[in-house]
C-alpha positions in Angstrom: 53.0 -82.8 -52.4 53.1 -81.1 -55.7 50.5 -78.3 -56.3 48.2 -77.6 -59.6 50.7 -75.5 -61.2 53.5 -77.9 -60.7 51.5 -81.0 -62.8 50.9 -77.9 -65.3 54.4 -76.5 -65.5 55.6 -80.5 -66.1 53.4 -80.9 -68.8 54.2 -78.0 -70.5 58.1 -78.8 -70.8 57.0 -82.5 -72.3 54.9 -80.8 -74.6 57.7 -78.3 -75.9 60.1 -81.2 -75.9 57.4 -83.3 -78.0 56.5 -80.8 -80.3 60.2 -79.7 -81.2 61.1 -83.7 -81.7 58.3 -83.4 -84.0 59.3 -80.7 -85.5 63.2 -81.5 -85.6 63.5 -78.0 -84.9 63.5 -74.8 -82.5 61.9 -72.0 -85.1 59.0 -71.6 -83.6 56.7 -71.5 -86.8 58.0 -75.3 -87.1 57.2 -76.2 -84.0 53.5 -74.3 -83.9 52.9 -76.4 -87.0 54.0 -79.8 -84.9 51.6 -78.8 -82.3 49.0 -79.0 -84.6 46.5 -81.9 -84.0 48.7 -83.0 -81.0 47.3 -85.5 -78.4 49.4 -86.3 -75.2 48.7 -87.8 -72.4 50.1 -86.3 -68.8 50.4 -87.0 -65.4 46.8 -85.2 -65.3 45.0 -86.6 -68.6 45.1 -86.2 -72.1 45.3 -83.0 -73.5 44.9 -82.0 -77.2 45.8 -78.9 -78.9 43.4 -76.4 -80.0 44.6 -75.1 -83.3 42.5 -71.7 -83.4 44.3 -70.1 -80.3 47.3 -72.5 -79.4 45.8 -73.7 -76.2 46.0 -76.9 -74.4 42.7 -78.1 -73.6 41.8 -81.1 -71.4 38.9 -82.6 -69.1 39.1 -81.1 -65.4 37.8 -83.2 -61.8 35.6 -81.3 -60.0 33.8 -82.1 -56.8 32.6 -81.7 -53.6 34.9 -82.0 -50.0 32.9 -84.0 -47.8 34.0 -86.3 -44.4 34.6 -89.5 -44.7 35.0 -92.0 -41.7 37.4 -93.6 -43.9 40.2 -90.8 -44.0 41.6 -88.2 -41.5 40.8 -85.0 -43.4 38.2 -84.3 -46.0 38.0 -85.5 -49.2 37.1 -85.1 -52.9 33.7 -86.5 -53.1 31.1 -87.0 -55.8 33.5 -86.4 -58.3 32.3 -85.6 -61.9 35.1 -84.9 -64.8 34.0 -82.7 -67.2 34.7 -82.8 -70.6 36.6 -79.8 -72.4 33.7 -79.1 -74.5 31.5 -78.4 -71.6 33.2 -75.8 -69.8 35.7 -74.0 -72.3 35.0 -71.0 -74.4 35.3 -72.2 -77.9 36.3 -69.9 -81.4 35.1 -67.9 -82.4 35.3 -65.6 -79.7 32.4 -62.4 -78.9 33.4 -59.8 -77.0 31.5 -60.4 -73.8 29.0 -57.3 -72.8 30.2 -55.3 -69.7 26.6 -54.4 -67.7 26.5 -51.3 -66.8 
């Protein structure tokens, strides 16, 4: 069964090969400028460029492993999906205080 990083690594190479149909080119300062207000949907959700730091952002599953008489192992339970606004850092960044 694929792993998190493989769904990640996937999307990643569709998005490259999206952005540089867009762009009808490899210079990268072309295909930064494609990525720009990009939507696409993957195997794991729709994901939408973030044009201050060129990142990928996109709602993540999160839950609780509980038994259920239904299955042989445990399982994902009370799952919630956050929404990227919730739990990403968002420009502009502060530098975070170190305690001392």
């Amino acid at each position: 069964m694929p792993n998190y990083s493989a769904e990640t690594t996937y999307s990643a190479v569709y998005i490259t090969k999206a952005a540089v149909e867009k762009a009808r080119s490899l210079q990268t300062d072309r295909v930064i400028a494609a990525l720009q207000g990009m939507r696409i949907e993957t195997p794991a959700g729709l994901r939408v460029f973030r044009s201050e730091d060129h990142q990928f952002v996109y709602a993540v599953p999160a839950g609780k492993v509980v038994w259920d008489p239904r299955y042989p192992i445990a399982v994902l339970g009370e799952l919630k999906v956050f929404d990227p606004k919730d739990y990403w850092r968002w420009p502009p960044f502060r530098p975070l205080e170190l305690s001392k």
